[in-house]
C-alpha positions in Angstrom: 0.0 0.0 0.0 0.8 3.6 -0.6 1.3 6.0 2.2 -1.1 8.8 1.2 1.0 11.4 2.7 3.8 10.6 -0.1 2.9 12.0 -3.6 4.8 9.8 -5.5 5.4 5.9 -4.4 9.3 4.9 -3.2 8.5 2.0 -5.2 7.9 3.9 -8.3 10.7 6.4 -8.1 13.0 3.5 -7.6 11.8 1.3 -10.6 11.7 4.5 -12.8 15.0 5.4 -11.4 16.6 1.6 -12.2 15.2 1.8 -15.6 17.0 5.4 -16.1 20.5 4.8 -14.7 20.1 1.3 -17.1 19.4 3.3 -20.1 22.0 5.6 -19.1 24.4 2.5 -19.2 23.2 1.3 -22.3 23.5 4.2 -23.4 27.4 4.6 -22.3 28.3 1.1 -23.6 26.9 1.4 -26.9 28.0 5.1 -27.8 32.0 4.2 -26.6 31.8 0.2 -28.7 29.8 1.0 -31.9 29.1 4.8 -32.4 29.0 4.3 -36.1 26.3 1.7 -35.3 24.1 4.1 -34.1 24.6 6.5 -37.0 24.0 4.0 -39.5 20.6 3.0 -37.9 20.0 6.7 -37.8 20.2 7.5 -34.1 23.9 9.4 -34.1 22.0 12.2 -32.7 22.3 9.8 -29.0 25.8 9.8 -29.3 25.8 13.7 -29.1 26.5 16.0 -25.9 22.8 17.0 -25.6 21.9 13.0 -24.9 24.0 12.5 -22.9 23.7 15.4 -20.4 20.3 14.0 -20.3 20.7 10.5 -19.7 23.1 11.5 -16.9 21.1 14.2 -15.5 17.8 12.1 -15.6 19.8 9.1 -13.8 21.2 11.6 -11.0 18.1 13.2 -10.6 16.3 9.8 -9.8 19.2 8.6 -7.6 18.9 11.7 -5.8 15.5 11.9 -4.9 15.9 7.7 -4.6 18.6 8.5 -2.1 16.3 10.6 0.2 13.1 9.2 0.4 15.5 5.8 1.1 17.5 7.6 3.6 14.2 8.3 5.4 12.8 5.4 5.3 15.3 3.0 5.5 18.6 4.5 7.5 20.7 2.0 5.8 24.3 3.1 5.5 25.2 0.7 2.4 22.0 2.1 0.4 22.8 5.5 0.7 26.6 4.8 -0.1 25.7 3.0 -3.2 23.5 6.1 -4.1 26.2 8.2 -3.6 29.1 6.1 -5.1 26.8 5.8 -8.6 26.1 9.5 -8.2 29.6 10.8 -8.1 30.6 8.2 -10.5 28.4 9.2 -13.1 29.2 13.1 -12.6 33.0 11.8 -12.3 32.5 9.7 -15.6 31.2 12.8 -17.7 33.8 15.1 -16.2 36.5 12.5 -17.9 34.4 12.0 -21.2 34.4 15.9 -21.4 38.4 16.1 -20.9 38.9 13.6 -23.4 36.9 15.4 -25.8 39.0 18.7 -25.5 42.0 16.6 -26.3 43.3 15.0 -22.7 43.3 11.7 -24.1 45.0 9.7 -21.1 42.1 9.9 -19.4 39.0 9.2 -22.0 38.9 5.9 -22.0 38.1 6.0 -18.1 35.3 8.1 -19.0 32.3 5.8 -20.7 34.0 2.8 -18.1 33.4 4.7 -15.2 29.8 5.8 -16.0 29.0 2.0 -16.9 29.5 1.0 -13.4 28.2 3.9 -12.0 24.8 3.4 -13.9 24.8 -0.4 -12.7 25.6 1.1 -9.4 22.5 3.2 -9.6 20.9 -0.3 -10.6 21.8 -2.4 -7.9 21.1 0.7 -5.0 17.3 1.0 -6.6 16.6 -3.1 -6.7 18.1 -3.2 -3.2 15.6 0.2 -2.2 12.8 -2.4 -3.8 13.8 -4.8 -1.5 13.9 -2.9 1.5 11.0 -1.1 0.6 9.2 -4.6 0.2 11.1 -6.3 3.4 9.5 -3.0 5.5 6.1 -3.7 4.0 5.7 -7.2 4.8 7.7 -6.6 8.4 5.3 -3.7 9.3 2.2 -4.5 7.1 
């Protein structure tokens, strides 16, 4: 059941969330193995800044707002530190993408490997937030 003094379900901002910071690594792999791929089945436009700004931003964004309504409710320290490790990762991730772009290539590489694991960081903290969420339910009816 929903607590009717939440607007917006845990549940939901955590699926919505773990389907975002997916995307976002889908996103991440595909544009650093095959961007030519994704120009030839007319899509280049994903591989652009633009895109990815928004996957990352859209990803953060859920994370955040994961990160506090699971802080509230659930206090655990290893959920919140997974929010926060696939946070700064992603940010961290972009940052490197960005400097390899304006020609610091020791470090571009790092860049779309970082924000892979960060995104399945993001992942794993909103399945676990399910399951905590769910655990709490069924403890607490």
């Amino acid at each position: 059941m929903t607590n009717p003094d939440e607007p917006v379900s845990a549940g939901s901002i955590d699926k919505v969330g773990a389907v975002c910071s997916a995307v976002c690594s889908v996103h991440c792999a595909s544009t650093a193995i095959a961007p030519g791929v994704l120009a030839a089945l007319g899509v280049g436009a994903l591989a652009g800044p633009a895109a990815e700004w928004g996957f990352t931003a859209s990803a953060i964004l859920f994370a955040t707002w994961a990160l506090a309504i699971g802080w509230k409710r659930h206090r655990n320290r290893y959920l919140a530190g997974l929010f926060v490790l696939g946070i700064l990762g992603l940010g961290m991730g972009r940052w490197l993408e960005m400097r390899g772009a304006h020609g610091v290539h020791d470090v571009h590489d790092a860049g779309p490997v970082l924000s892979i694991a960060a995104g399945l960081t993001l992942v794993a903290a909103h399945v676990l937030s399910v399951v905590l969420s769910r655990r709490r339910r069924v403890a607490y009816g």
